[in-house]
C-alpha positions as CSV (number, residue, x, y, z in Angstrom):
1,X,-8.9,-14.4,28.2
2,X,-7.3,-12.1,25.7
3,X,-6.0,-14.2,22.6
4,X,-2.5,-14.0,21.5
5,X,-1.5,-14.1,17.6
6,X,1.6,-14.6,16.1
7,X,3.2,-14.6,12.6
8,X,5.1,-17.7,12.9
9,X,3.3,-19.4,9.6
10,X,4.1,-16.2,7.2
11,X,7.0,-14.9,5.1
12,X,4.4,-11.6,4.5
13,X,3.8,-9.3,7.6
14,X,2.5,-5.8,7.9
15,X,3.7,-3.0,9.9
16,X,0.8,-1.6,11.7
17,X,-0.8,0.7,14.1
18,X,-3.5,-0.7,15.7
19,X,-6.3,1.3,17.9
20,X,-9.1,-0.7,19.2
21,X,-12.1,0.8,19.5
22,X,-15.4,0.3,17.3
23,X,-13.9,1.3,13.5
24,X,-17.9,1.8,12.1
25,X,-17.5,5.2,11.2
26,X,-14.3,4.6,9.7
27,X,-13.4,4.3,6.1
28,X,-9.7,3.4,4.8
29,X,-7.8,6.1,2.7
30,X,-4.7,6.0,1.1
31,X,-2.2,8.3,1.8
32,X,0.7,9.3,-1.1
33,X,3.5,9.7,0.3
34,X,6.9,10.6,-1.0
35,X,9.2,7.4,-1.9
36,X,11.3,6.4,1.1
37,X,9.2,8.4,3.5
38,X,6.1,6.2,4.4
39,X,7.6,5.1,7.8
40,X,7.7,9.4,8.8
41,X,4.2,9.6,7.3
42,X,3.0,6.5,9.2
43,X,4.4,8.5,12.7
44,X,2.6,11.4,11.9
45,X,-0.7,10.1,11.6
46,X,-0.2,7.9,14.5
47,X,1.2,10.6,15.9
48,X,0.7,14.0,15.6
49,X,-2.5,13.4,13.6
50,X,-4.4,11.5,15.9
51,X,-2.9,13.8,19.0
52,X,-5.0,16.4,17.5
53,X,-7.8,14.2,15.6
54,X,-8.1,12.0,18.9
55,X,-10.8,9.8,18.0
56,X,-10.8,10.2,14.8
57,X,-7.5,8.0,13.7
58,X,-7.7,4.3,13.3
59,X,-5.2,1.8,12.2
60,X,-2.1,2.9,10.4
61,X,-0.9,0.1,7.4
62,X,2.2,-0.4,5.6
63,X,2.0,-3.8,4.0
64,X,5.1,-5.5,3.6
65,X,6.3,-8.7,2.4
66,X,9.8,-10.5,3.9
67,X,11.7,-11.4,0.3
68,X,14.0,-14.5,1.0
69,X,16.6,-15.0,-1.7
70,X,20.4,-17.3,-2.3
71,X,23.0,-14.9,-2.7
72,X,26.3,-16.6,-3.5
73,X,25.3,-19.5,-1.2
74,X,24.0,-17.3,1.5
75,X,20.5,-17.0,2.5
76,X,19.3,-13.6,3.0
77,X,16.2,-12.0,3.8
78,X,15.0,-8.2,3.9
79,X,11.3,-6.6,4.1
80,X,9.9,-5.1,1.0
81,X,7.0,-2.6,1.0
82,X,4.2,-3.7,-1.4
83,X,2.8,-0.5,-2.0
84,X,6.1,2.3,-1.9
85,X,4.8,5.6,-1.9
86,X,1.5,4.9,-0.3
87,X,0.2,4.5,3.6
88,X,-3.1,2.8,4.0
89,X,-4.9,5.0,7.1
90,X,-8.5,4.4,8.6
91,X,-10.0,8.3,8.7
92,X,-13.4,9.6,10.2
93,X,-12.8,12.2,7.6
94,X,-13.4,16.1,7.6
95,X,-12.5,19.0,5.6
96,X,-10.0,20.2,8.3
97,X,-7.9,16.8,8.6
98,X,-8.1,16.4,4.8
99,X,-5.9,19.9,5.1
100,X,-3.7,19.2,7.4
101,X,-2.9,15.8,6.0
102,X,-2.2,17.3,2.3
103,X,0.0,20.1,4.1
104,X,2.3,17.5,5.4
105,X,5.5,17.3,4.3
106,X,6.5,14.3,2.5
107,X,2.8,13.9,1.4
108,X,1.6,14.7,-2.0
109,X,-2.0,13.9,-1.1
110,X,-4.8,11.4,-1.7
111,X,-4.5,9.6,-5.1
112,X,-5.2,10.0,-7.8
113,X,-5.7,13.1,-8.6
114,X,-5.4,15.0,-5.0
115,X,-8.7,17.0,-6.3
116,X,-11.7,17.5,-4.4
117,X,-12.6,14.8,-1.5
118,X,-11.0,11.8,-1.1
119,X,-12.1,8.2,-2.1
120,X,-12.5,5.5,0.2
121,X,-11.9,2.6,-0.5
122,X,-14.4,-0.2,-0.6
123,X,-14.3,-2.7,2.0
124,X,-14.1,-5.6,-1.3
125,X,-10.5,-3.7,-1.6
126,X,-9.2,-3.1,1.6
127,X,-10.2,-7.1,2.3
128,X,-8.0,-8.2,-0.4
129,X,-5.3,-5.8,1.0
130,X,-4.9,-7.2,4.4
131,X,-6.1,-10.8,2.4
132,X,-2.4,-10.1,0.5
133,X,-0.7,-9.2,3.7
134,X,-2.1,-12.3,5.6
135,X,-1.4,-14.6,2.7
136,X,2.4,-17.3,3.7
137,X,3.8,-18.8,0.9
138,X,6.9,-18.9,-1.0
139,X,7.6,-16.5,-4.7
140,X,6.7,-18.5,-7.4
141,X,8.3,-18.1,-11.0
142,X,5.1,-17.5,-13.4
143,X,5.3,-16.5,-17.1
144,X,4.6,-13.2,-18.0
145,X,2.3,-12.4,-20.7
146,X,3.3,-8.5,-21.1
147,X,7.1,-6.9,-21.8
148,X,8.6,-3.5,-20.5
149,X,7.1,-0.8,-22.5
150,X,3.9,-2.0,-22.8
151,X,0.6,-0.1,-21.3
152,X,-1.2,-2.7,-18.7
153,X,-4.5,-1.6,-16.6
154,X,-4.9,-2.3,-13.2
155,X,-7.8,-5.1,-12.6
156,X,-7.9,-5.4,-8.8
157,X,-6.5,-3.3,-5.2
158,X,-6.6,0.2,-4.1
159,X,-5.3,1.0,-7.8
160,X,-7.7,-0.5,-9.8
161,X,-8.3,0.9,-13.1
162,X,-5.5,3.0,-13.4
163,X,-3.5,2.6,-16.4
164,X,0.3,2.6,-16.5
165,X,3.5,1.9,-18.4
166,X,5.2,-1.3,-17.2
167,X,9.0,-0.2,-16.5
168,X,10.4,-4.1,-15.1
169,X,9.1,-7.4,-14.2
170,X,10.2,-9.7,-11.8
171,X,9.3,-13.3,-12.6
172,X,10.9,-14.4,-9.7
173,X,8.8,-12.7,-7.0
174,X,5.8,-12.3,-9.3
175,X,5.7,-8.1,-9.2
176,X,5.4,-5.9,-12.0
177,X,6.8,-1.8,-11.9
178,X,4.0,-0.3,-13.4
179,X,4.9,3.8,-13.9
180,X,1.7,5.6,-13.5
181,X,1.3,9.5,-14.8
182,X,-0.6,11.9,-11.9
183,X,-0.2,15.6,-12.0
184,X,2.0,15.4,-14.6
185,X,4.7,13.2,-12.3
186,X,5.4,9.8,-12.4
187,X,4.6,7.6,-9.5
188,X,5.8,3.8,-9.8
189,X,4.1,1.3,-7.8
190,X,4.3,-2.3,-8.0
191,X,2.1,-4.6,-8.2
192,X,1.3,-8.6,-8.5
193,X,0.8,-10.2,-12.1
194,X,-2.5,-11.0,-11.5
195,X,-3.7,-7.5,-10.7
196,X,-2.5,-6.2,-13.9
197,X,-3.7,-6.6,-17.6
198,X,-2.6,-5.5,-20.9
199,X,-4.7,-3.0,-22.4
């Protein structure tokens, strides 16, 4: 009997493209895409990418996290992606799909430096990923112990240890806008208080 799950208990979901087969050759990769186009990089390696790369495509993750807040009175709620700018794919990587994937549009390429192949990343870090995305609960106000301005390192997640610039805070939802600098080009991301540290 097949088993049903639902995301009744959760204010945190993930949009997702699931294939099920055995993953074992698979490693997770994240994608950089450009700000506001994940969703169209998400379709084309669902899509197009895994037309051509057939068994070679795996799931397809945009984490994103449902934000409830009071405005005037009202209760309002809209999904915010944890990670803009970046698609989380599982590859059975090879030279030709690494091409074709950088030569998308909307794509800058693998972080962080889009040079030579790219890095997996460890099962320790994609668990905590979907660990984030499978973690209910409601924002919790927590004192911040670093100011806009100030450099902060990355201690945890698919971006740890990159160092960045911290460009807001938001105490009420616990997320930092950390500005890191790659090919010369910023790239914001942003990122829970607790996977950040000053440096």
């Amino acid at each position: 009997m097949a088993e049903e799950k639902t995301s009744e208990q959760g204010t945190v979901e993930e949009e997702t493209s699931v294939k099920e087969e055995d993953n074992s050759r698979f490693s997770w990769y994240v994608v950089n895409s450009f700000s506001g186009y994940e969703n169209r990089v998400m379709k084309f390696l669902e899509g197009q990418l895994r037309r051509k790369y057939s068994d070679m495509v795996g799931e397809v993750l945009i984490p994103t996290q449902e934000i409830t807040a009071n405005v005037r009175g009202r209760k309002t709620s809209r999904k915010k992606k944890l990670y803009p700018g970046y698609v989380f794919v599982q590859l059975d990587l090879n030279p030709e799909m690494i091409m074709d994937i950088r030569s998308m549009s909307n794509v800058s390429g693998f972080p962080p430096m889009n040079q030579g192949d790219p890095e997996p990343l460890t099962d320790a870090e994609i668990s905590r990923l979907k660990g984030q995305v499978d973690i209910s609960g409601k924002a919790k106000i927590v004192r911040v112990p670093y100011s806009v301005g100030q450099t902060v390192r990355v201690i945890e997640g698919p971006f740890n240890n990159f160092t960045g610039v911290v460009e807001s805070i938001n105490p009420e939802r616990g997320r930092v806008r950390v500005i890191f600098t790659i090919f010369g080009r910023k790239a914001p991301v942003e990122i829970d208080f607790s996977q950040v540290r000053l440096v």
